[in-house]
N, C-alpha and C positions, 0 to 999 in steps of 0.2 A: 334641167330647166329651172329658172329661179324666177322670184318676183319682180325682178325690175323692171319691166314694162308698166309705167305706172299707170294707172288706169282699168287696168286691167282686170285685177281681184279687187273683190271676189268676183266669181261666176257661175252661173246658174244654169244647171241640166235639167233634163228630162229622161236617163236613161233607162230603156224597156220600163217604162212608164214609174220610173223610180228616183225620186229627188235626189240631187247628189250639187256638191256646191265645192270649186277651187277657191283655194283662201293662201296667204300665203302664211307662213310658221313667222314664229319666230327669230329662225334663222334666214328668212326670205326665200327661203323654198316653197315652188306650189304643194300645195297639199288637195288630196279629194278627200269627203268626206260622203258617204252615202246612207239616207235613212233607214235605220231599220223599222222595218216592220212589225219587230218583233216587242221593239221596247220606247219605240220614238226617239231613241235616242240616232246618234251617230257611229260610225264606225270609218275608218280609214280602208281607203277602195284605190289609192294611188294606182293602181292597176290601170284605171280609166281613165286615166289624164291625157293621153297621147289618143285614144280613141276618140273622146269628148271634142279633144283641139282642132283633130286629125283626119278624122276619119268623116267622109260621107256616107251616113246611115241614118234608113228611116225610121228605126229607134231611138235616134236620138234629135233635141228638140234642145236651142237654146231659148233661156226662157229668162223674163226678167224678175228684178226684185219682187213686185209683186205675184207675179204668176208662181215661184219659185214657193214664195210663203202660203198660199191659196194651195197649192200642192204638197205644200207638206202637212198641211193641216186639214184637208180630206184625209189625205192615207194614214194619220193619226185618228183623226174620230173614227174613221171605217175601221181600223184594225184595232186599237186601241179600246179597252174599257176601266169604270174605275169611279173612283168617287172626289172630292173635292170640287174646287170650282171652274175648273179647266173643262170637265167632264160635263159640269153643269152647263157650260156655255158652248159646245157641242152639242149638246141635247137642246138646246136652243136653237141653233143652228139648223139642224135636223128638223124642227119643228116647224120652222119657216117654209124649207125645201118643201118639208112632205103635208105643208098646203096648198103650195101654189102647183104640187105634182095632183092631187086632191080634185083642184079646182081646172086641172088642165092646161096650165097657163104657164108662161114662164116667169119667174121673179120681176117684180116690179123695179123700178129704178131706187125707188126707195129701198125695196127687200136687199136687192142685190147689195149698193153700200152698206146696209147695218151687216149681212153676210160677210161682207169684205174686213170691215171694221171690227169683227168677232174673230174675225179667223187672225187680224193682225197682232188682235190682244189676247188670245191663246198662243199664238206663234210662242210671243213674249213671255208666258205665263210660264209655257213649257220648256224653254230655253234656260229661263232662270232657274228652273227646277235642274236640268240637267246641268246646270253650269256650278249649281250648290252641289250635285253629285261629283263634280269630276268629272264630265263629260269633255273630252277636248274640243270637240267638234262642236258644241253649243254657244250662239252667240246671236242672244239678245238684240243685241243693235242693230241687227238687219234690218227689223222693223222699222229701225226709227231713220232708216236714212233714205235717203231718194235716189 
């Protein structure tokens, strides 16, 4: 399967509740890439491609740019710990949640965008970090595009 269907990458999963995003290489081949858990980083999952495209399963969930980034940046602060400013703006994050969970209530329309708005500038934060690692999978630009 290759990228020419333009339009089409990247694209956005939800597999067994786990971020995972087609992109295509360099050579215009699709690629998967799936979150780890373990390091926030990326790992190659091409295993999933044919299932993701293919298959009708209630595990799986297309999801857009934003919901994509909002999910991968839960399952980094939940899994994830650590210091700098990534971590601090998480812990912001968090603080928000667990007062409107406090107060019984659901996020405000305000909370929710600065929520939205934090998770889209850690995406970025953490992306760039992984992308100065070497990360193949890591890219920035997601954030910035519609």
């Amino acid at each position: 399967m290759n990228a020419s269907e333009a339009g089409r990458w990247p694209a956005f999963f939800s597999y067994y509740d786990s971020p995972v995003k087609l992109v295509a290489d360099l050579d215009g081949q699709v690629v998967a890439y799936r979150l780890s858990k373990d390091t926030g980083g990326w790992y190659r999952a091409d295993n999933l491609i044919n299932r993701l495209l293919y298959l009708d399963d209630d595990e799986i969930d297309r999801l857009t740019r934003d919901e994509f980034i909002s999910h991968t940046e839960v399952d980094r602060a939940y899994y994830l710990r650590g210091d700098g400013p990534v971590f601090a703006l998480y812990e912001t994050v968090r603080a928000i949640q667990d007062l409107a969970d406090a107060e019984r209530r659901p996020l405000t329309e305000r909370e929710a965008a600065l929520v939205a708005g934090l998770r889209r500038r850690t995406f970025v934060m953490f992306e760039e970090q992984l992308q100065q690692a070497g990360d193949p999978g890591a890219d920035p630009s997601l954030a910035g595009e519609g």
